[in-house]
N, C-alpha and C positions, 0 to 999 in steps of 0.2 A: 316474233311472238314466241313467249315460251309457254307450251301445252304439253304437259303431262302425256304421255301415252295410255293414260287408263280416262282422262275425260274425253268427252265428246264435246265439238264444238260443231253446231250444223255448218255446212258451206255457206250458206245463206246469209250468216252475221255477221255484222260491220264491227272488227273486233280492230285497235290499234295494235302500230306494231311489238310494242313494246310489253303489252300486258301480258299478264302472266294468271294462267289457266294452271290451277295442282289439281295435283289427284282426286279421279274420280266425280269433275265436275260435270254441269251440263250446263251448256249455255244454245238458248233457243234459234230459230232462223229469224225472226224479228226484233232482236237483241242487235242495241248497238251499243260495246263499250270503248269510253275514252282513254286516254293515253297514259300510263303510270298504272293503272286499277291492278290489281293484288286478288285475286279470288285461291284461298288458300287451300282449301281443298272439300270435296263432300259440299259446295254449291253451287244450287239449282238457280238458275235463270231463265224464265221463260217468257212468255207472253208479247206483246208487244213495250218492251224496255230500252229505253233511254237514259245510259249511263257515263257521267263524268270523268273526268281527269283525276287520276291518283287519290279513289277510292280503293278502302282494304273491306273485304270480302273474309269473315272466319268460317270456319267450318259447319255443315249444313245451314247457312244461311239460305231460306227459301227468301227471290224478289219477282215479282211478276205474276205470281199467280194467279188464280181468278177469285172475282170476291166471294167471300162469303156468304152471299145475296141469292136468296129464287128466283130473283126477276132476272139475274147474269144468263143471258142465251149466247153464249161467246163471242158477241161485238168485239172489235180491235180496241179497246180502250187501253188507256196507257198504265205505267209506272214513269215517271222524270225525276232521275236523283242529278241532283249536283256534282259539285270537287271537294275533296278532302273529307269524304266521310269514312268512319268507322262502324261496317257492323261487326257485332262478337255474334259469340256462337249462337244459331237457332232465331237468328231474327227474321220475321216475316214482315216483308210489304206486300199485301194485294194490289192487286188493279183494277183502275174504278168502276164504277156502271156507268152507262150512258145517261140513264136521269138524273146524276151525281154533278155532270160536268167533263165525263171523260178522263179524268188525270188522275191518278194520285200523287204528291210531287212530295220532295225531299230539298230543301236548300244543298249548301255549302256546309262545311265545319262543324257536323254533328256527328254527335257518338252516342250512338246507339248499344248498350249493354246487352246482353247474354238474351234469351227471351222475349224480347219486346216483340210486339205484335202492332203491325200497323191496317189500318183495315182498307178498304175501298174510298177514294175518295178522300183521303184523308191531304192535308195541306202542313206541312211542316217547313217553317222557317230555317236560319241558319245560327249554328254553334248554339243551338240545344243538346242540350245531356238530358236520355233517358237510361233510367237504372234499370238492374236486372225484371224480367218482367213484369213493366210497365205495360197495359194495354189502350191500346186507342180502339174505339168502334168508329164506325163508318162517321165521313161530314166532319172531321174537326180538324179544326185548325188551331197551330201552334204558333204561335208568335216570337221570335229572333232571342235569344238569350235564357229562353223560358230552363227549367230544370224540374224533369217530374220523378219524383223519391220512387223506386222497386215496388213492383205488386202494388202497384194504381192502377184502379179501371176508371175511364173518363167514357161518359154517356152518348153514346150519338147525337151530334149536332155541335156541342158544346164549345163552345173558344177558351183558348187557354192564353193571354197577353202575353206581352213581350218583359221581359224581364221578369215574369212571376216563376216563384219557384211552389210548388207542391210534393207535400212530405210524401213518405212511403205508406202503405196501405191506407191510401184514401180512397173512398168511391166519389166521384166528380158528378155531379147532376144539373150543373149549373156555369155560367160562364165564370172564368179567375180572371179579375181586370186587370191592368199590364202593372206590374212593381209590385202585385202584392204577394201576400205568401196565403198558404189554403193547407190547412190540415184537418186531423181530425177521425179517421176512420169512416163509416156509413152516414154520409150526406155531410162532407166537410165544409168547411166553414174559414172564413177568412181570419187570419189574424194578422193583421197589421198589415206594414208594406214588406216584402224582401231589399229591410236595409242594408244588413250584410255584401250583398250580392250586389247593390245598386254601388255601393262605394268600391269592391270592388274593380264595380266596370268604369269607373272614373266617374260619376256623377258628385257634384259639389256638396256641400250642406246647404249650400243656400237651394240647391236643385231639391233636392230630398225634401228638405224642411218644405218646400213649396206643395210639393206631392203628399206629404205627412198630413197638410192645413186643409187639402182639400179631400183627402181620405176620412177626415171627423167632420170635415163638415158632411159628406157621404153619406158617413156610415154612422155618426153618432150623435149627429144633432136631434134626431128625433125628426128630423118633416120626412115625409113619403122619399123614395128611391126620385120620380121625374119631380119633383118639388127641390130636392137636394141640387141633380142635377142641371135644374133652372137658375139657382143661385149661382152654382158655381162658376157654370159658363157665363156670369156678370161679374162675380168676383176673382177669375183668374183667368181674363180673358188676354192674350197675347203671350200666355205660358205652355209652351207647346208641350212639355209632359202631363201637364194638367189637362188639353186638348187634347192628346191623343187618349187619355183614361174615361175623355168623358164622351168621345167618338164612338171610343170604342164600347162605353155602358149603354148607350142609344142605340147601337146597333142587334141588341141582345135578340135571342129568337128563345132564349131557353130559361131566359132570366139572370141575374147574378146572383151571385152566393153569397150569404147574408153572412156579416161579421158578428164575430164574436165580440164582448162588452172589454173596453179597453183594460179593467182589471186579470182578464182570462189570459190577457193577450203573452206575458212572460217578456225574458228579454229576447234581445239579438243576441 
């Protein structure tokens, strides 16, 4: 191990041999971290955390802390991050409440920018990029590939798909289904799918075009949101992108975000 003589590391934590503790850190007694991890100096680690292999830690990065919650009476609840993540400077992840579910968790292969805020409870997939302060409130989940633009706040509860990307300064109030894109500022709005990004993570044109056919029917054929999603799951049934868009609209607790008119919509 290499530890700085200015951090503290309690005896109590299951720290690998390898990892490297710089200056002026803390890391807690119920803190386990993995092998490779990087904590580069000025972060705190506390609470009951569980961390992966050959994560890089920047400077005052706060992870484990307690949530933000009144009802938090300092239960052991968790934090669980994965391997190969990047926090920058000043990011916080809380840790969950007990009526949340216990965990907040973190995938694999995400980087995390300057500021971001992750709250209690909160569910993050793997190889998302959030920009400089983006926030999450409590209960949301991010889905594998997602991308949310600087200085977004997304609403407690809310789901954000897998593949969706969402611009910078949006306020999120509403679920983003997986492939699309959401911008807009105060109460953002769908525009279109995230083509760009779908091609390229290798998705075909015939894969796209498939998800395209079923985003109008969606979103702009005119029948009701579960009328839409009646049809579709008749008309693209054995298309597993189209299945997971429309799994995931059925599943909503906070509603989806209503698209914008396909002339608003601009290019890719």
């Amino acid at each position: 191990m290499q530890i700085h003589a200015t951090a503290i590391v309690h005896p109590k934590a299951t720290v690998a041999d390898d990892v490297m503790v710089g200056p002026f850190c803390v890391v807690g007694e119920h803190v386990t971290i993995g092998p490779g991890t990087r904590l580069l100096s000025h972060v705190t680690v506390e609470g009951w955390t569980d961390i992966g292999a050959r994560n890089e830690f920047h400077p005052f990065a706060s992870i484990g802390g307690p949530p933000q919650h009144l009802g938090y009476k300092g239960e052991p609840t968790k934090v669980v991050i994965g391997d190969d993540n990047i926090f920058r400077e000043y990011v916080t992840i809380n840790r969950a409440t007990v009526s949340g579910g216990g965990v907040t968790s973190v995938g694999n292969k995400n980087f995390l920018m300057a500021y971001v805020h992750v709250a209690h409870d909160c569910r993050l997939g793997s190889h998302l990029i959030m920009a400089n302060a983006a926030s999450l409130a409590g209960h949301i989940t991010v889905g594998d590939h997602a991308i949310i633009g600087g200085l977004t706040g997304i609403h407690q509860f809310v789901r954000v798909g897998a593949y969706a990307m969402v611009g910078g300064c949006c306020a999120i109030g509403q679920d983003v289904p997986p492939f699309t894109r959401a911008a807009g500022g105060y109460r953002a709005h769908l525009y279109g799918l995230n083509s760009v990004g779908l091609r390229r993570h290798g998705f075909s044109a015939d894969r796209i075009g498939a998800i395209k056919k079923a985003y109008d029917l969606l979103f702009r054929s005119g029948h009701k949101l579960a009328e839409a999603v009646k049809l579709a799951k008749a008309q693209f049934a054995g298309q597993p992108d189209v299945e997971q868009m429309l799994a995931f609209m059925e599943g909503t607790k906070r509603g989806i975000s209503r698209s914008v008119s396909q002339d608003q919509e601009g290019e890719d």
